[in-house]
RODO-2510 file (C-alpha; in nm, 4 decimals, decimal comma):
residues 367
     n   res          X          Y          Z
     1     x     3,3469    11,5984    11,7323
     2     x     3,4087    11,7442    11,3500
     3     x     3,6815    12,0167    11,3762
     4     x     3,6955    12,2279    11,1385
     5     x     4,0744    12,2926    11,0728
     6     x     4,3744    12,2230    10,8581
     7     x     4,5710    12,0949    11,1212
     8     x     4,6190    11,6942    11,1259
     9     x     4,6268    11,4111    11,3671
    10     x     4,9416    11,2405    11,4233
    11     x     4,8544    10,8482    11,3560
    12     x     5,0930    10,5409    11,4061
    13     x     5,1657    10,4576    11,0431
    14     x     4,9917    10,1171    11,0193
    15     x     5,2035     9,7977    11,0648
    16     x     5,0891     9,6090    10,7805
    17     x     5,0862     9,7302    10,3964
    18     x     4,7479     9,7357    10,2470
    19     x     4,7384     9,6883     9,8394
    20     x     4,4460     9,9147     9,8136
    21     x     4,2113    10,1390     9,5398
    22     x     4,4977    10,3846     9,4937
    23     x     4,8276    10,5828     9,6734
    24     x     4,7583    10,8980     9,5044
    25     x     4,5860    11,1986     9,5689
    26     x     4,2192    11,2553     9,4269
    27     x     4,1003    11,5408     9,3127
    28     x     3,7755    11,8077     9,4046
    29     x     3,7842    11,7067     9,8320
    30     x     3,8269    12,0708     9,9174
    31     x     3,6585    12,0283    10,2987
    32     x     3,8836    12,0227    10,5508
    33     x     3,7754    11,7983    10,8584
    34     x     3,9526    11,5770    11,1317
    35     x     3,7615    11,3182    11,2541
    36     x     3,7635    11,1850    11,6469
    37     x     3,6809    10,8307    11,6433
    38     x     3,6792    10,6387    11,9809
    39     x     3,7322    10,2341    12,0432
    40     x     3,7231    10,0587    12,3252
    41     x     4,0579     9,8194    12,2596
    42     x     4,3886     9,9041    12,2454
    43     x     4,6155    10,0087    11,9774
    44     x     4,8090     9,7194    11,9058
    45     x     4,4429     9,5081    11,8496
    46     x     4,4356     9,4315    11,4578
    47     x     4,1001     9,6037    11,4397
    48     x     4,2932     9,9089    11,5597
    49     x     4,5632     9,8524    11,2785
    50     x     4,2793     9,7913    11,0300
    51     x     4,1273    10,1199    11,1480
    52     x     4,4962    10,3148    11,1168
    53     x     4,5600    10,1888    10,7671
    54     x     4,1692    10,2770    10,6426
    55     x     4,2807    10,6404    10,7861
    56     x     4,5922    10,6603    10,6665
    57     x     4,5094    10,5963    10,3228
    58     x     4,1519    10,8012    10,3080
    59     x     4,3966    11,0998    10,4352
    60     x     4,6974    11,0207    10,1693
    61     x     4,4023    11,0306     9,9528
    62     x     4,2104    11,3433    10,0279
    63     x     4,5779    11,5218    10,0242
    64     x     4,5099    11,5881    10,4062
    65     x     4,1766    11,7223    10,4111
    66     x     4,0636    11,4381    10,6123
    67     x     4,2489    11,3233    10,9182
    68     x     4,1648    11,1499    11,1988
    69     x     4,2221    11,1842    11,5846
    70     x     4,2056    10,8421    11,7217
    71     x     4,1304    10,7577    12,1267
    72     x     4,2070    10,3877    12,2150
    73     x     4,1327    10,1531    12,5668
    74     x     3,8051    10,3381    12,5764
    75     x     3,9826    10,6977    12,6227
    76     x     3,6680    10,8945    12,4932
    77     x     3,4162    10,6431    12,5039
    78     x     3,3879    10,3121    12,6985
    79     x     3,3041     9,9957    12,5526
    80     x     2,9219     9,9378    12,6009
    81     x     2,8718    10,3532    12,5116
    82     x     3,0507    10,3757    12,1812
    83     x     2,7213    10,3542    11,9414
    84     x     2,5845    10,5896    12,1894
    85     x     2,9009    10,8216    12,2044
    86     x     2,8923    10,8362    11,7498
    87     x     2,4711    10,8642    11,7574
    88     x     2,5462    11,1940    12,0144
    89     x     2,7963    11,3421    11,8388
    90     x     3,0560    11,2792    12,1463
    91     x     3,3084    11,0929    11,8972
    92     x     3,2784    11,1073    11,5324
    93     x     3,3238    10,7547    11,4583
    94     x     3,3829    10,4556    11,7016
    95     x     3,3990    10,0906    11,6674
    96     x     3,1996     9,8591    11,8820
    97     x     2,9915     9,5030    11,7860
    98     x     2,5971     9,5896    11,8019
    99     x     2,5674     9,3486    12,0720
   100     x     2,7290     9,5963    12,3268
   101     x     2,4278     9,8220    12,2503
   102     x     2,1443     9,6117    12,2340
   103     x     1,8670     9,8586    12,2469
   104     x     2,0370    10,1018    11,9746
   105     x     2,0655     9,8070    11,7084
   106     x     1,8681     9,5072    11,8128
   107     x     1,8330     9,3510    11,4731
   108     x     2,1757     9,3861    11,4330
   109     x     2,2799     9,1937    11,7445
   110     x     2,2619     8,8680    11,4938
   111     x     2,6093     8,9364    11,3999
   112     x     2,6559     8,8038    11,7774
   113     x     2,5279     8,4510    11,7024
   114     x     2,8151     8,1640    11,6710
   115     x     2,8951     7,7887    11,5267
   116     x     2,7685     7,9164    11,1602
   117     x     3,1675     7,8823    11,0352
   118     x     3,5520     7,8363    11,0672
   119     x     3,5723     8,0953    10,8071
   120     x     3,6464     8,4553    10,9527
   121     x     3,6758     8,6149    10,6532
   122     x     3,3741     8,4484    10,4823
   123     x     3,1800     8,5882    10,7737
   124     x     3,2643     9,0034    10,7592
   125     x     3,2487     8,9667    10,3663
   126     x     2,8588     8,8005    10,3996
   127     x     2,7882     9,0458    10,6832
   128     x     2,9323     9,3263    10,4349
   129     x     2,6815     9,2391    10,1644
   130     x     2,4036     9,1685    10,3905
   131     x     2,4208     9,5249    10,5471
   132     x     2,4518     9,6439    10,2050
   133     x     2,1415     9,4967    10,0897
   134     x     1,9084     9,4863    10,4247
   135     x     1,6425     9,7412    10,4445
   136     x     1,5306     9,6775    10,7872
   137     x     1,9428     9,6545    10,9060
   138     x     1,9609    10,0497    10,6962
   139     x     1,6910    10,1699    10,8671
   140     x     1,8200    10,0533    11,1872
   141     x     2,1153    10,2434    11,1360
   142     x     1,9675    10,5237    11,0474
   143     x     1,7461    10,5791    11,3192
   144     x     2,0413    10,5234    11,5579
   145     x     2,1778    10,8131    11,3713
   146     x     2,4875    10,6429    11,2543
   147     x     2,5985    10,4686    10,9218
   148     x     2,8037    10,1523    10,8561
   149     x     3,1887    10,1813    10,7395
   150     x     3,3173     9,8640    10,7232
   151     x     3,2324     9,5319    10,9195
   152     x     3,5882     9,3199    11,0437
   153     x     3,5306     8,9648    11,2567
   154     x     3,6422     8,9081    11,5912
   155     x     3,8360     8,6495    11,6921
   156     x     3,6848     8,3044    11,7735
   157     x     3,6449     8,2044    12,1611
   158     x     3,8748     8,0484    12,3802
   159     x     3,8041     7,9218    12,7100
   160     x     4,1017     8,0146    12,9632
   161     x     4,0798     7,8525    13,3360
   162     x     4,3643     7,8057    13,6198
   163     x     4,2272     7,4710    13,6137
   164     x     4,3617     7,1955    13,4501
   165     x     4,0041     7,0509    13,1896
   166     x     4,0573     6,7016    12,9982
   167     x     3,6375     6,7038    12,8488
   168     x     3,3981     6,9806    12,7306
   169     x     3,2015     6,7677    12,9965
   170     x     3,4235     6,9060    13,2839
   171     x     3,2508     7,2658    13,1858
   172     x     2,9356     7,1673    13,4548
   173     x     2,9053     7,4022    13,6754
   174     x     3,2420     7,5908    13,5749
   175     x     3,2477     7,9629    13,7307
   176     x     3,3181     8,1700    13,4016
   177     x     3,2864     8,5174    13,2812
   178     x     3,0620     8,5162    12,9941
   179     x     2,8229     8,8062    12,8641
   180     x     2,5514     8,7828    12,6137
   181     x     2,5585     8,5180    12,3302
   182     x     2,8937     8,3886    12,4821
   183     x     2,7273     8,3211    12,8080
   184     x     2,3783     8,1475    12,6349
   185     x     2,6657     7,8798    12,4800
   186     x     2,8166     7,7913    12,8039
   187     x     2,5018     7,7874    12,9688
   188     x     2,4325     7,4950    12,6832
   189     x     2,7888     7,2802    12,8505
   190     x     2,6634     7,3583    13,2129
   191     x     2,8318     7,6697    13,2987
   192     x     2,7771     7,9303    13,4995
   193     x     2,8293     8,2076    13,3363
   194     x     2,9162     8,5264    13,5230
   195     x     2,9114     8,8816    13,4021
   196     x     3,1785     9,0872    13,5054
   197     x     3,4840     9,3398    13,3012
   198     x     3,7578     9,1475    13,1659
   199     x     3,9964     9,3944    13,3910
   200     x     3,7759     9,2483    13,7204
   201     x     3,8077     8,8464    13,5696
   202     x     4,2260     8,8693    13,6488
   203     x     4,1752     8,9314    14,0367
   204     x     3,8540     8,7235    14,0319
   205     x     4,0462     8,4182    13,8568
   206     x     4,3602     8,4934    14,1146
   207     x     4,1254     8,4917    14,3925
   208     x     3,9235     8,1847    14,3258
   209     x     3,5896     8,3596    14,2884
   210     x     3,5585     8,2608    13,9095
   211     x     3,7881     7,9625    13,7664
   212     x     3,8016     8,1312    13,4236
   213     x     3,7097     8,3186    13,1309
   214     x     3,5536     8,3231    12,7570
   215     x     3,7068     8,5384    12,5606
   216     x     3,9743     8,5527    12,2609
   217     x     4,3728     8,5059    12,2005
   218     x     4,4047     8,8616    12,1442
   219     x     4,1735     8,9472    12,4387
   220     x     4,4115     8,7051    12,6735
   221     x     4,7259     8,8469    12,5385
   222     x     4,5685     9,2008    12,6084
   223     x     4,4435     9,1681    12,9166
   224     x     4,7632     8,9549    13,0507
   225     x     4,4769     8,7437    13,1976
   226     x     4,6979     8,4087    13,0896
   227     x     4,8990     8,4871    13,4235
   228     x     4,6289     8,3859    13,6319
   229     x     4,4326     8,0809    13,3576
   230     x     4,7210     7,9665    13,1729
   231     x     4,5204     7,6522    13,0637
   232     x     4,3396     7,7849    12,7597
   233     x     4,1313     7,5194    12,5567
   234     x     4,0235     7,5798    12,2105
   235     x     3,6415     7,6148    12,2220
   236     x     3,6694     7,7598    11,8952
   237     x     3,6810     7,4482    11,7247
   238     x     3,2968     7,3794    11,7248
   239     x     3,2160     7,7482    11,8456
   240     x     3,3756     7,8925    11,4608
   241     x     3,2999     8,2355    11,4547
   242     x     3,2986     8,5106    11,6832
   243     x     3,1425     8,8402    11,6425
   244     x     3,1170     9,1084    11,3702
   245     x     3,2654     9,4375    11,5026
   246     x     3,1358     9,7716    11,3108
   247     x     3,3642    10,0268    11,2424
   248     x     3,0981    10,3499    11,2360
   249     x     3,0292    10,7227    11,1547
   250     x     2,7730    10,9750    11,2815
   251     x     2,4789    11,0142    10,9780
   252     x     2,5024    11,3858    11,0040
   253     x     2,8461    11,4111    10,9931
   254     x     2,8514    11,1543    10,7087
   255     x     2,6319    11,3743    10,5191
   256     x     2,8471    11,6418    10,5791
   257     x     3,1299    11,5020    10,3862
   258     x     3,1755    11,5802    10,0049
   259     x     3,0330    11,2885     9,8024
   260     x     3,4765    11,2611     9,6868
   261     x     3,5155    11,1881    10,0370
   262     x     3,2120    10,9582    10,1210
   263     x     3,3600    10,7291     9,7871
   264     x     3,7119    10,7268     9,8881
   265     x     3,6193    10,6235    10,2519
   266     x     3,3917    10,3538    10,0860
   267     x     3,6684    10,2576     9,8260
   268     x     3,8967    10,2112    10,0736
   269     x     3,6261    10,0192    10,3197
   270     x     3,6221     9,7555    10,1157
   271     x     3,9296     9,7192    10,0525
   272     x     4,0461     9,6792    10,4172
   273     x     3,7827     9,4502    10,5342
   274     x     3,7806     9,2346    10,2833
   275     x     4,1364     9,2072    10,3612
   276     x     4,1245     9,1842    10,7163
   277     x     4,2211     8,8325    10,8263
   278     x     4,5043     8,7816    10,6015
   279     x     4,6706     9,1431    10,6568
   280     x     4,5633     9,2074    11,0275
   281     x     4,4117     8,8634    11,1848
   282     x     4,7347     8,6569    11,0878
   283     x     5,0145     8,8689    11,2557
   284     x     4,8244     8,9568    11,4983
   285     x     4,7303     8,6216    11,5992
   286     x     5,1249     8,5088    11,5679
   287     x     5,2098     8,8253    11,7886
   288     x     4,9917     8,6923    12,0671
   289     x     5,0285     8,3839    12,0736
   290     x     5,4382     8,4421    12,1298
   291     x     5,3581     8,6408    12,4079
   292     x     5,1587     8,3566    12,5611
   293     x     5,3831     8,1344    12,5072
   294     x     5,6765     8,3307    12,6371
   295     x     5,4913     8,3458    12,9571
   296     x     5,4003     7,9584    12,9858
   297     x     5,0506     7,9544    12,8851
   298     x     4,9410     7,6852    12,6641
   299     x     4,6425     7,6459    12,4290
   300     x     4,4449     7,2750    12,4417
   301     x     4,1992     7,1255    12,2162
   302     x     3,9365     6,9754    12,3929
   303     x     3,6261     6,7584    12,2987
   304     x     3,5277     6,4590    12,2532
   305     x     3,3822     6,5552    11,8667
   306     x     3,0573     6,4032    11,9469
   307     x     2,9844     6,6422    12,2452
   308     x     3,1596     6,9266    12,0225
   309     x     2,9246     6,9172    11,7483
   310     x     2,5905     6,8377    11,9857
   311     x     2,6549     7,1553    12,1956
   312     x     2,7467     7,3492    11,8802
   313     x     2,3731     7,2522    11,7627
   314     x     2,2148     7,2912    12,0766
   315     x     2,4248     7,6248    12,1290
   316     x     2,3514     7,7768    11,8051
   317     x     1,9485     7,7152    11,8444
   318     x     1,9641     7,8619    12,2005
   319     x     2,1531     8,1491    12,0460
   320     x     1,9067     8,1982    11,7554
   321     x     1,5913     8,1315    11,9971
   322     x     1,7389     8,4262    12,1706
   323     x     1,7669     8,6433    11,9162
   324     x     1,4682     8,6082    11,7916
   325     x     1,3097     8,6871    12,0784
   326     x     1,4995     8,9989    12,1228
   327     x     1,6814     9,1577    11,8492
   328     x     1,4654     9,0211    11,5532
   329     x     1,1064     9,0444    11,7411
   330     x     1,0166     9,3617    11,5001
   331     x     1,0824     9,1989    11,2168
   332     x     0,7494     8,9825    11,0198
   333     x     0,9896     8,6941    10,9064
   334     x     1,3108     8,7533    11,1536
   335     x     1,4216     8,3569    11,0319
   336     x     1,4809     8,4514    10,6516
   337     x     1,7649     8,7182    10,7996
   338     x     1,9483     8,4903    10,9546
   339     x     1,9245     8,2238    10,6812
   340     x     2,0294     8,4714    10,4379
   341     x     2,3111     8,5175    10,6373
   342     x     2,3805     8,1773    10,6519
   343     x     2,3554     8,1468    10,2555
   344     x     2,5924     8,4406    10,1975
   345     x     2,8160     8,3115    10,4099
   346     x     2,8125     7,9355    10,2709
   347     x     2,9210     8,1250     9,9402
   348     x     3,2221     8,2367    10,0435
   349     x     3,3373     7,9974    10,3011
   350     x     3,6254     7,7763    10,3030
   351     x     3,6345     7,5844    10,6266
   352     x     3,8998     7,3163    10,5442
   353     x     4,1514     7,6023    10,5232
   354     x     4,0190     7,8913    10,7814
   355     x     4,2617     8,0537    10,9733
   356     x     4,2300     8,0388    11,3785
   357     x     4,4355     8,2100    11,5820
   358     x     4,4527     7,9557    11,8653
   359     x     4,5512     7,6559    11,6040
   360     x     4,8155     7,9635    11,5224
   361     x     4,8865     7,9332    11,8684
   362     x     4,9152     7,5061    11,9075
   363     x     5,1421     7,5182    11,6025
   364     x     5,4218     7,7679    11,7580
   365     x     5,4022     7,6278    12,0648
   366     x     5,4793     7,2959    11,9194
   367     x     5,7631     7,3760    11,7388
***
């Protein structure tokens, strides 16, 4: 909740330098405020270092009258409540993907859908404009009572198992723990998906009842889940993309703040996510990976190509049939969103050089 007060948070100073809009001190923020803003990963997570350097600098900026108090590993909030928790006033600001929250922003759940591209960064920068620009995904927002700050991608998905795979077609009838879009893909290789936390997947995997788990590198190294599926295959190959993950503030406390405030939060917005994957993703991604390796885990490509790119069709079309369904049923023409989305991101997109943090992975260990 807003407080009122002089006194400061104490934030980690953030790992990674940021050449951003400015180091000095505007001028005319005279309201004081600190800011609680609750997430549902840990502080180490690159979205977490993102989020320390955006604060850092919006305080060094505002001389101090903003500061933040931040709550990590779902302290205030839990993941699945954080839109809630920021619409309600419980937490200032939070950072969650839309997808957690279906019923709060169901148009923007699209940011959920995969196999569009390798390109990470391509992805938050077209889902930066398209937010920007979207009148229905604004008036989403605002009638969930919160506003956008800055949209950062997740990582893409790995597959990790405590069995040994040598063919996507060994994925029939594979026990994994898969939620929403994630689990509509597998379902398209044969899966069975199963919804469960990622903190009950490590005694499920050690006991037999699941034989693995979709999520990310930094999710593995996190959740020290590679003890028990140390066999980790790079779906991410035809999957590309993960998530977008919304960094967000209450409306009313976001129309609360001087319009010198508002700016320098946007200024600095940009400047952080459109830097995200080379100043946060990359380290992060080598960080982890070590850490798997260390412990003996080892990251696999796995195909053939052929049935690679066929699921990533069939995948994508289950995803978007879902969607459409669901998220984008209020909408007249739900199709020309996503296809917009596609465009914007076809503009920007590199794929022959896109970063992935499990081919970080297959490099070091290789070495």
């Amino acid at each position: 909740m807003m407080n009122h007060s002089g006194k400061m948070a104490g934030l980690a100073v953030a790992a990674v330098a940021l050449t951003l809009t400015g180091c000095s001190a505007d001028a005319n923020v005279t309201k004081t405020v600190q800011l609680s803003y609750a997430s549902f990963v840990d502080e180490r997570n690159p979205h977490s270092r993102a989020f320390q350097a955006w604060a850092d600098e919006v305080t060094a900026r505002t001389s101090g009258a903003v500061s933040f108090e931040a709550h990590y590993s779902g302290a205030l909030c839990a993941a699945g409540e954080i839109v809630s928790c920021v619409a309600n006033g419980t937490a200032d600001m939070g950072f969650s993907p839309a997808g957690y929250e279906p019923a709060l922003l169901p148009i923007s759940t699209f940011t959920s859908i995969g196999f569009v591209t390798r390109d990470l960064q391509a992805q938050a920068d077209a889902a930066t404009v398209l937010f920007e620009e979207s009148t229905d995904l604004n008036e989403e927002w605002e009638r969930a009572g919160i506003q956008p700050i800055f949209h950062t991608p997740s990582n893409p998905y790995v597959v990790a198992t405590s069995k040994e795979l040598s063919s996507l077609s060994e994925f029939s009838d594979l026990s994994l723990r898969a939620s929403g879009d994630g689990a509509i893909a597998l379902n398209e290789l044969g899966a069975n998906p199963v919804a469960m936390s990622i903190a009950e997947s490590y005694e499920s995997i050690e006991r037999g009842v699941i034989s693995g788990i979709n999520t990310s590198i930094d999710g593995l190294a996190t959740s020290r889940i590679y003890e028990v599926a140390p066999k980790i295959y790079d779906v991410g190959e035809f999957w590309g993309n993960g998530m977008i993950l919304h960094t967000m503030i209450n409306k009313s406390v976001w129309d609360g703040l001087d319009p010198e405030t508002q700016e320098i939060m946007e200024e600095t917005a940009k400047s952080v996510s459109g830097q995200f994957v080379q100043d946060f993703s990359v380290p992060g991604a080598e960080a982890d990976c070590q850490v798997l390796i260390d412990a003996g885990a080892r990251v696999y490509s796995i195909g053939p190509e052929d049935k690679g790119a066929s699921w990533a069709a069939s995948a994508q079309e289950a995803q978007i049939g879902d969607w459409m369904k669901n998220g984008g049923s209020a909408l007249q023409d739900a199709g020309s969103l996503i296809n917009e989305f596609k465009k914007l991101v076809a503009e920007r997109a590199n794929e022959t050089e896109s970063f992935s943090p499990a081919g970080t992975c297959k490099k070091l260990q290789d070495q």
